[in-house]
C-alpha positions as semicolon CSV with decimal commas, in nm:
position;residue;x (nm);y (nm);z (nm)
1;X;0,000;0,000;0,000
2;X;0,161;0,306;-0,082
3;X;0,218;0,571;0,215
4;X;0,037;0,868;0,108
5;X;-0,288;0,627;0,070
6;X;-0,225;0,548;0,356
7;X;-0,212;0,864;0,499
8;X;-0,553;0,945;0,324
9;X;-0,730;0,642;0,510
10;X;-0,550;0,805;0,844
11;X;-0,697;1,155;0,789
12;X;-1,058;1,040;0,647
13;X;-1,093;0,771;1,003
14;X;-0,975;1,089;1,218
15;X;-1,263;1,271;1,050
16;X;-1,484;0,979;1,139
17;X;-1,346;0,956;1,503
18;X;-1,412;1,351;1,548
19;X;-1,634;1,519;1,299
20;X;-1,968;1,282;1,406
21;X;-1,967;1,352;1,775
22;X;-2,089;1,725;1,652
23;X;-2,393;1,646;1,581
24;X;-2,447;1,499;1,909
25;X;-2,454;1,882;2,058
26;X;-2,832;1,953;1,941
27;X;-2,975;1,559;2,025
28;X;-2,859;1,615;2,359
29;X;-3,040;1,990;2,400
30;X;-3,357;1,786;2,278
31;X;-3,336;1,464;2,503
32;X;-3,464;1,679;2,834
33;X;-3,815;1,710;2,685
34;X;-3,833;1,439;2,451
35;X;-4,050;1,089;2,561
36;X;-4,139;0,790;2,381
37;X;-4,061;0,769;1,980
38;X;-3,849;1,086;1,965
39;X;-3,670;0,992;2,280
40;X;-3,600;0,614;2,193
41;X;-3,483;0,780;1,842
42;X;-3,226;1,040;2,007
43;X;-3,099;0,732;2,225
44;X;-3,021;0,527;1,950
45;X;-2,896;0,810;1,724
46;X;-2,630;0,920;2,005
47;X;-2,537;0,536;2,068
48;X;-2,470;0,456;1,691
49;X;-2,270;0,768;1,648
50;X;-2,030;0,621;1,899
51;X;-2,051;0,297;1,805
52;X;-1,937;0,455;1,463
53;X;-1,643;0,665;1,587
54;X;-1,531;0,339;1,763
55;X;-1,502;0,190;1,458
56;X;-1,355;0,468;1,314
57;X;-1,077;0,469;1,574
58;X;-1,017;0,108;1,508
59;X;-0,891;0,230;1,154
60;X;-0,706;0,538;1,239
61;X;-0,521;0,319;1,504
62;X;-0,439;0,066;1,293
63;X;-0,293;0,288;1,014
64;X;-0,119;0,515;1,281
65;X;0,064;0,143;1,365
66;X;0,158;0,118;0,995
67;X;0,228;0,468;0,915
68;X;0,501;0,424;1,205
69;X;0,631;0,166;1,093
70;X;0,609;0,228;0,761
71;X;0,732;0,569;0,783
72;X;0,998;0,833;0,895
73;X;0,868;0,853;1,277
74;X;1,006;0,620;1,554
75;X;0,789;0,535;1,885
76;X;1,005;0,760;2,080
77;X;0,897;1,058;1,881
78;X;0,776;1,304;2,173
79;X;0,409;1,398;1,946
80;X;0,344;1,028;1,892
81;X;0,389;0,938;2,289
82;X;0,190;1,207;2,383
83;X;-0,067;1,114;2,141
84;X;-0,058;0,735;2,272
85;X;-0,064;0,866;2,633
86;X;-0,375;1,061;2,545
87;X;-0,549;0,738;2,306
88;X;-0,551;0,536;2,608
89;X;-0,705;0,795;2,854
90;X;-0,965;0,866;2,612
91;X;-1,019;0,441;2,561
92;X;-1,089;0,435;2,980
93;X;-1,328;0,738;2,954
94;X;-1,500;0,666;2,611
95;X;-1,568;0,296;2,800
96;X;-1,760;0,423;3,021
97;X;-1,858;0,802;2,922
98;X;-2,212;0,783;2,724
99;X;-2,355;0,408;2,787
100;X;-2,425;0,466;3,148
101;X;-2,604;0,822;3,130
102;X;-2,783;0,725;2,819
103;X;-2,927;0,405;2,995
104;X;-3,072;0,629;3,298
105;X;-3,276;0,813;3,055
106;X;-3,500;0,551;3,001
107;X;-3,597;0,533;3,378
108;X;-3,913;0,728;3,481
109;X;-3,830;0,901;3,764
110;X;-3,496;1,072;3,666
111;X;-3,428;1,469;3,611
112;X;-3,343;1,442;3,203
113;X;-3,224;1,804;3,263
114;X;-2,965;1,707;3,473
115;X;-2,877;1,340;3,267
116;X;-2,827;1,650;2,939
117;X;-2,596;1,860;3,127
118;X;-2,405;1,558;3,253
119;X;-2,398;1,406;2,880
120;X;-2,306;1,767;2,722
121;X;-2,017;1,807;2,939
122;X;-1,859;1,472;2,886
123;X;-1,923;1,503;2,507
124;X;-1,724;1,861;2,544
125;X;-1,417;1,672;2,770
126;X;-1,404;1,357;2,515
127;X;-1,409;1,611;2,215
128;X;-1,134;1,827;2,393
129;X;-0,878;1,481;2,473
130;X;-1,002;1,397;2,066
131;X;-0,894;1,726;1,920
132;X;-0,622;1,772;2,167
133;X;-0,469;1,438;1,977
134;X;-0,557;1,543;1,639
135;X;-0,323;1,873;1,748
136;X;-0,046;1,627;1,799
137;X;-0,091;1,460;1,506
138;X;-0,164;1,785;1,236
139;X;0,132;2,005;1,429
140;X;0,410;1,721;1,518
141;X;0,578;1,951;1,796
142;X;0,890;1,853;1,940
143;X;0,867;1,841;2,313
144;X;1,204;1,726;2,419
């Protein structure tokens, strides 16, 4: 495979890992006064849009392995171990950041205003640690 197509599939899964999580933002201002259809709907909309960055992760992982090894960077590189530092936080807090808040919605007596807020700030702190890594990537700063 040669490198720069490789480097396309890296760029187009970081898009996929990022870029869908934004359209999370308005389904969560909805979800405190949706019920029934439109709140089953929102549910599932927000859990396949993480179940698709997953995936999408999968990929840019995998050809962030290759492009390493395929490529002019070494492990040691200070952007790459900061990066890795920062994939693995974001694994333990994407594990169990959404599933757990999104399954209290469905019980009756719970404040939905509250469960939002909650969900809208962890969407902002996983998009930070996400963007924060795509910095690393894009800019490739030497930090010692």
């Amino acid at each position: 495979m040669p490198y720069r197509l490789l480097i396309y599939i890296h760029v187009l899964s970081a898009i996929g890992s990022i870029g869908p999580f934004f359209i999370l933002f308005p389904i969560v201002k909805k979800l405190p006064q949706a019920t029934g259809e439109a709140l089953i709907a929102y549910i599932h909309t927000f859990r396949s849009v993480v179940l698709f960055t997953k995936h999408s992760g999968h990929v840019l992982v995998g050809s962030g392995v290759l492009l390493v090894l395929l490529g002019p960077w070494n492990w040691n590189t200070s952007w790459i171990l900061m990066t890795l530092v920062i994939m693995f936080l974001s694994i333990f807090f994407l594990a169990r950041a959404f599933s757990p808040t999104l399954k209290r919605f469905e019980e009756a007596a719970v404040n939905k205003h509250d469960l939002a807020k909650k969900l809208n700030r962890t969407l902002w702190n996983y998009l930070i640690l996400l963007l924060v890594m795509l910095w690393f990537m894009v800019v490739k700063p030497t930090l010692w």
